[in-house]
N, C-alpha and C positions, 0 to 999 in steps of 0.2 A: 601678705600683710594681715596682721591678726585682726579680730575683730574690735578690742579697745584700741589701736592704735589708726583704725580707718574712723573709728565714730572722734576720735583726736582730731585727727585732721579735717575732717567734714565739718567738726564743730568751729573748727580756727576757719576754714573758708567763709563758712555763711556767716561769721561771728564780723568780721572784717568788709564785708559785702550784705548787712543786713539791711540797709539803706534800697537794696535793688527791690525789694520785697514789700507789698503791699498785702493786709491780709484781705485773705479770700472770702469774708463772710462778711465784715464792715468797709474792708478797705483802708483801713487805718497804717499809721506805721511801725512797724515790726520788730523786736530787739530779737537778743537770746539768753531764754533765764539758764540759768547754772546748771538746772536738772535737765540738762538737754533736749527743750522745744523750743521753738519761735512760737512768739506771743504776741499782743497788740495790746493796747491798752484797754480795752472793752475785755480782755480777758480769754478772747479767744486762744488757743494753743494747739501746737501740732506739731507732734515729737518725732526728734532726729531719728533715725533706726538704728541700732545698732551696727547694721552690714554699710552704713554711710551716706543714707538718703534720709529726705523729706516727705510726705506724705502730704500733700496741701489739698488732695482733691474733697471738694466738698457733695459733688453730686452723685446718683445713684447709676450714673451709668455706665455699661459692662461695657470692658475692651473689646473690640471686636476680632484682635488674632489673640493666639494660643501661646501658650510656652513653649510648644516645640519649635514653631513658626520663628520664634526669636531666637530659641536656642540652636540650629540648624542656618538662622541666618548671622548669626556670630561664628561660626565656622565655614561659612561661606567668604565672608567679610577677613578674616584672619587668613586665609588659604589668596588673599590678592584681588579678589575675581572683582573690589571696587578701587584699586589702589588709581590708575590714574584722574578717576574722578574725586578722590584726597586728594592727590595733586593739583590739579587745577582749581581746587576749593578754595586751598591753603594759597597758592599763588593770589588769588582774587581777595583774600583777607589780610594778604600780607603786603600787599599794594596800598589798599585801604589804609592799615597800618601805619604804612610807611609817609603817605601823604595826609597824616592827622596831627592835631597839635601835642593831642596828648600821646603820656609815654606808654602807656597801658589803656587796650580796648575791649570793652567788655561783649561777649559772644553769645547767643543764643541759640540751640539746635531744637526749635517748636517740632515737636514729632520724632522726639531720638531714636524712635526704638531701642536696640539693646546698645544703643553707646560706641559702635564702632568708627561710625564715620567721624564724631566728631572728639572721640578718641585718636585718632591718627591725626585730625586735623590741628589738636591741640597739642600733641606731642611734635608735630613736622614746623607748628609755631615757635615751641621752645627750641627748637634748632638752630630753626633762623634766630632766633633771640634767647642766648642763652642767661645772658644777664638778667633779662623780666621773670626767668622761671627761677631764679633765686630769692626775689622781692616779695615779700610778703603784705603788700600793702595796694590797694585797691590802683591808688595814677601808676604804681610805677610796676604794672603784671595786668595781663594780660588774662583776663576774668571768662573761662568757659562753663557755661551752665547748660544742662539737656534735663527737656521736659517731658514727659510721656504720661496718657491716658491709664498707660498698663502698666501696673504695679511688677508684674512679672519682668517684664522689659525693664524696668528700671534698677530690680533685684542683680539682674543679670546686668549692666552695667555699671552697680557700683563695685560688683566682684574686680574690678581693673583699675583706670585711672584714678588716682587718689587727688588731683588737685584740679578735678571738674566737680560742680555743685550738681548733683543732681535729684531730681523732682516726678512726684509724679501729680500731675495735674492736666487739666481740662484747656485744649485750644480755645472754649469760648470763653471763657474768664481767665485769662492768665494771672497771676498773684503777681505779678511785680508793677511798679509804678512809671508815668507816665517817663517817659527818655530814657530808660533805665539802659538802653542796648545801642549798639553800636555798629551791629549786622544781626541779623536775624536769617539764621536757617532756614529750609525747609525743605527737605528731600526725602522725596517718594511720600511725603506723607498729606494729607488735609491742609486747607492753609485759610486761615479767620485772619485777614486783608484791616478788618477794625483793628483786632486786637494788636496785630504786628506793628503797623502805622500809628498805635497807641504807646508801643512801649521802644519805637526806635527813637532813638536820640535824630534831633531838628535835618541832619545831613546824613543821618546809618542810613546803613546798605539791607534791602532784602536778597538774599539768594535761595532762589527756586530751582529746585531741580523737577524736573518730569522727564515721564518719558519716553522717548519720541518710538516712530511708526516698527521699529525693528527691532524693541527691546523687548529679549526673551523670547524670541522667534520662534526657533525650536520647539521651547516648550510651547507654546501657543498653538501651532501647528501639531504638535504630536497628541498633546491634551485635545484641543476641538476637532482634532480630524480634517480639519479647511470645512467642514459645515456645521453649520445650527441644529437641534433639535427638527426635524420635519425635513432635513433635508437641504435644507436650504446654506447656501454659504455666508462662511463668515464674513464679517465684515472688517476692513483693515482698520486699525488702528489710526487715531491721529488727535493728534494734543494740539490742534488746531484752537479751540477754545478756550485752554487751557491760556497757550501763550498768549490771546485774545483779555481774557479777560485780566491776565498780569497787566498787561500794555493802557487796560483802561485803569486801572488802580494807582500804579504805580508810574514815575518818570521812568523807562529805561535807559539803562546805560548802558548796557550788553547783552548780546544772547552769545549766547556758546555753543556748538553743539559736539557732543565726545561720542565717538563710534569705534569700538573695537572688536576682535574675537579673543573670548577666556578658552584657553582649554582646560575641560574638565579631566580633570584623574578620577577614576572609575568610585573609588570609597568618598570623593566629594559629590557625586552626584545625586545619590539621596535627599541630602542637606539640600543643594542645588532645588532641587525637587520640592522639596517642605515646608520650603521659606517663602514660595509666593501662593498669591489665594487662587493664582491659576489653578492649581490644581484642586482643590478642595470639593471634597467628595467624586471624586476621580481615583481610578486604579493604575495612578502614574508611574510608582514605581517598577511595574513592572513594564508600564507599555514604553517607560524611556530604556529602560535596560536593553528591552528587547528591541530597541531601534539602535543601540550602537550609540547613541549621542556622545560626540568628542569634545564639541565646537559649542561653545554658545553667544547667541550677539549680544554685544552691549551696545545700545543704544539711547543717548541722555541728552536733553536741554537745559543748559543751565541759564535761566533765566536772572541778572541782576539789575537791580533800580533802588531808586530816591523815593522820600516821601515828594511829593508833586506840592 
């Protein structure tokens, strides 16, 4: 898709869904003028990009991954290694869906990174409903939007889907207004419990992914060697707290837990390799090569709840 025909469509999504958006500086509510920005009435502005995103972030603070980190894990993501965890996503959204009054639900991925998960999750939507992906109108489709700290990561996800909103912006001040959503994401990434409970609609859904005691084994064990610095051993993993503190925040309604093995093909392991901070500052490449690695665990909790 060319690049005037992606800032077209970006322009008609947010144009039609400018109501979700509150701005980021006053808070006020947000249109879209002609010369392609979202504005406020105070005069605030924040221009569409060309390649089909938003720009909304207002603070000075640096991403913490890299471009490669993202780009390594979109080709990670693309080669299946998360497909049945789309599956089970899509299933828990489409449930939701199906037991809500309205015809169209609008979706949030707080943490998108490079756009893949909830690229599949919004394409395996249109599936199941193929009628809402032809609507152009906010009740009657099925509204996905992904937010990201990294302007990189959001570069790299608007190069694909063309009928997701997406953003880069800050999990402590999200830009949209109070009930604006209808589930909110959250996998693998940081998760601000105010903000999400702020902008979920009176009965949305949070889905929390983490992840649990065996994910990424391999690499963990072949990067730390099973000890610390001084010798000493590592310590096992455990999202103990994690699920803890969902449990105090939120009503749950479900845990999930998804456990499988990827096999790696030798030219995916790199990527495999690049895409988590396990390794950073580490000489992985060569120490996974040189172990043979075929097999890698996936190990996930999908934690879902209610505002309480």
């Amino acid at each position: 898709m060319s690049s005037i025909k992606k800032i077209e469509k970006a322009r008609e999504l947010i144009n039609k869904n400018h109501k979700i958006f509150k701005c980021p500086v006053c808070g006020g509510s947000m249109y879209l003028k002609r010369e392609n920005s979202l504005a406020c009435g105070s005069g605030h502005s924040f221009d569409l990009s060309k390649k089909g995103y938003l720009n909304l972030l207002t603070s000075g603070r640096a991403p913490v991954y890299s471009k490669d980190l993202f780009e390594s894990r979109r080709k990670v993501c693309e080669a299946g290694f998360y497909d049945p965890l789309i599956e089970a996503l899509t299933e828990i959204i489409a449930k939701y869906s199906g037991s809500s009054p309205k015809t169209g639900i609008a979706v949030l991925d707080a943490g998108c990174g490079e756009g893949s998960h909830l690229t599949g999750i919004s394409q395996r939507m249109n599936e199941l409903h193929p009628g809402r992906a032809e609507q152009n109108t906010v009740a009657g489709k099925n509204v996905f939007t992904g937010i990201d700290i990294s302007k990189d990561s959001i570069q790299i996800a608007a190069r694909g889907e063309p009928d997701i909103i997406w953003c880069v912006s800050d999990l402590s001040s999200l830009p949209f207004r109070d009930g604006s959503f209808d589930v909110v994401l959250n996998i693998l990434s940081p998760a601000n419990y105010g903000e999400f409970k702020r902008i979920l609609s009176r009965r949305g859904m949070l889905v929390k992914v983490v992840p649990g005691e065996r994910y990424l084994a391999e690499i963990r064990e072949a990067v730390g060697g099973g000890e610390k610095a001084g010798g000493s051993k590592t310590e096992s993993y455990s999202n103990e707290r994690v699920v803890q503190y969902f449990e105090e925040r939120m009503e749950v309604v479900d845990i999930l837990d998804i456990g499988y093995q990827f096999h790696v093909e030798e030219q995916l392991l790199p990527h495999l390799i690049r895409m988590t901070p396990l390794t950073w500052g580490k000489d992985a490449d060569g120490l996974l090569s040189s172990r043979g690695m075929s097999e890698i665990t996936v190990d996930l909790t999908v934690l879902t709840g209610q505002n309480k």
